[in-house]
C-alpha positions in Angstrom: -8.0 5.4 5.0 -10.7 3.3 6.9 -8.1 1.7 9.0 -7.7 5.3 10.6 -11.1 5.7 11.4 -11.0 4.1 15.1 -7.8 5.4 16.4 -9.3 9.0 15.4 -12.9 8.7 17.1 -10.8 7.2 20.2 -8.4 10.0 20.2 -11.6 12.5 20.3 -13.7 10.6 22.5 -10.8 10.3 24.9 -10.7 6.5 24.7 -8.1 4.0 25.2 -7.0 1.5 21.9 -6.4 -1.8 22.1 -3.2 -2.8 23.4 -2.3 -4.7 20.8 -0.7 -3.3 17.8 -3.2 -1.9 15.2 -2.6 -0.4 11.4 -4.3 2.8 11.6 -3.4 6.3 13.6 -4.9 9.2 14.4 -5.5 11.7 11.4 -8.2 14.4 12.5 -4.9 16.9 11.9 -5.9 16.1 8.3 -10.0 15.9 8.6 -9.5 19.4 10.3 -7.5 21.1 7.8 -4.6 22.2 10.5 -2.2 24.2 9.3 0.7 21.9 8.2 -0.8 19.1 8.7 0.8 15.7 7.3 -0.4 12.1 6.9 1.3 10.2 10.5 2.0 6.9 8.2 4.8 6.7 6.9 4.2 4.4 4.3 1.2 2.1 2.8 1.7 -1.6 2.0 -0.3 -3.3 -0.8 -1.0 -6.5 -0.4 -2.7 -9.2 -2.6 -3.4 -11.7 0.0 -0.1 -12.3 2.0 2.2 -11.1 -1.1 4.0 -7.5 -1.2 2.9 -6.5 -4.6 3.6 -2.7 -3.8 4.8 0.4 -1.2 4.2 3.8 -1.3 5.6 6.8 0.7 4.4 10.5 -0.3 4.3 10.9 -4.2 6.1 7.7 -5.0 5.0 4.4 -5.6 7.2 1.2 -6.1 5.8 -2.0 -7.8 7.8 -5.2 -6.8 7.5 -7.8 -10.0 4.4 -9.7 -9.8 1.5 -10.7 -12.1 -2.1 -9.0 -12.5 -5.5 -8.8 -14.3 -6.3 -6.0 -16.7 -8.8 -5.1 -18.9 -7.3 -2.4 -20.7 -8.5 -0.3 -24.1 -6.9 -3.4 -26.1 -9.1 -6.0 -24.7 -12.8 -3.7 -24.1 -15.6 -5.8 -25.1 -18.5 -4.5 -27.1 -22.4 -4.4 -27.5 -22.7 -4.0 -23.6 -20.5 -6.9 -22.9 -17.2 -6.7 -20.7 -13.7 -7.2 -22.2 -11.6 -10.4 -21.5 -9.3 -9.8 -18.8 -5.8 -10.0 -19.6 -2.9 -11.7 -17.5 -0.3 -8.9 -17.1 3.6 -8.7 -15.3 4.6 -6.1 -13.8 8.4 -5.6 -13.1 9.9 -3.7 -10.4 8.5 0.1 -11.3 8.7 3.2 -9.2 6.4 6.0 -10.2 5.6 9.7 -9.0 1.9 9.8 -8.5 2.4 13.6 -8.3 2.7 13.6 -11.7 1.6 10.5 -13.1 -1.4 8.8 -11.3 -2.0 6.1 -14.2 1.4 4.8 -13.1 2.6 4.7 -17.0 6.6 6.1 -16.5 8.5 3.8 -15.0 11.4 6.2 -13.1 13.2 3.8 -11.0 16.4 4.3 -12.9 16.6 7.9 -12.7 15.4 7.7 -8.5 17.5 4.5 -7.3 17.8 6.4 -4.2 14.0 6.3 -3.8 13.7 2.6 -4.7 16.8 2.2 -1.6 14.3 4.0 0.3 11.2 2.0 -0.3 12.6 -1.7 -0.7 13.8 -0.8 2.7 10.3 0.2 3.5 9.0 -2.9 2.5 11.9 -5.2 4.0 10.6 -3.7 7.2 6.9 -4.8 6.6 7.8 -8.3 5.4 9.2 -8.9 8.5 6.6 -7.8 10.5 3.7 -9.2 7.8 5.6 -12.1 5.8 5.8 -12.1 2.1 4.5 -14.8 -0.1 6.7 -13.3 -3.0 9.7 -13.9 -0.3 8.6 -16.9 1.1 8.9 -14.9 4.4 6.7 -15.5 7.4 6.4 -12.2 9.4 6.7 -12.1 13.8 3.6 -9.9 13.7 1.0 -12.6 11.5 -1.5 -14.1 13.8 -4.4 -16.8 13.4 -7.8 -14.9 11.7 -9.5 -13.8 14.3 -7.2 -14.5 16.9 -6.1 -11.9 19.5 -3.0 -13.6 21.4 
């Protein structure tokens, strides 16, 4: 991701990064092709603005309920014009983008140690980040643009 970019040209150029905390983390193990090598983050946090819409960790993804646009096959448009977006709801959903990247099977019931997992996960992020969803404000949120 982008957000690994800096901490991975620092790391080679042998320069410091900021002192204050940052999202991304060294990843030339990965750019490199080193034997074994792993992605450092743990987990990715989707956000729509300040709301937790999503988590992922590895192969699995996990959906919180929350509302989004889609144009989909039902609602193409024709003669070069684009379909009408449709207002969509999405309940909480895990999937395993190993085998289904479209995100079509739900398999939260059959991997409710999984969803434990990644709720976790996320309960972690909202209270560094906040949640909208959760009316949460995080201890890590700072002014735009603001350092201290």
């Amino acid at each position: 991701m982008t957000i690994d970019i800096l901490p991975t040209l620092a790391k080679l150029g042998g320069a410091e990064l900021p002192k204050r905390p940052i999202d991304g983390l060294d990843i030339w193990p990965l750019i490199s092709s080193q034997p074994n090598a792993k992605s450092p983050h743990e987990a990715f946090y989707f956000y729509w603005g300040q709301h937790l819409q999503a988590v992922r960790s590895g192969k699995w993804k996990l959906h919180f309920p929350h509302d989004y646009i889609s144009t989909t096959q039902d609602n193409v448009g024709g003669d070069s014009r684009p379909g009408k977006p449709a207002q969509k709801k999405i309940e909480l959903a895990l999937f395993d983008l190993e085998t289904d990247r479209a995100e079509t099977t739900n398999v939260a019931d059959q991997h409710a140690d999984v969803v434990v997992r990644l709720t976790a996960l996320a309960d972690k992020a909202r209270t560094d980040l906040g949640d909208s969803a959760t009316k949460q404000t995080g201890s890590g949120v700072r002014k735009a643009g603001m350092i201290e």
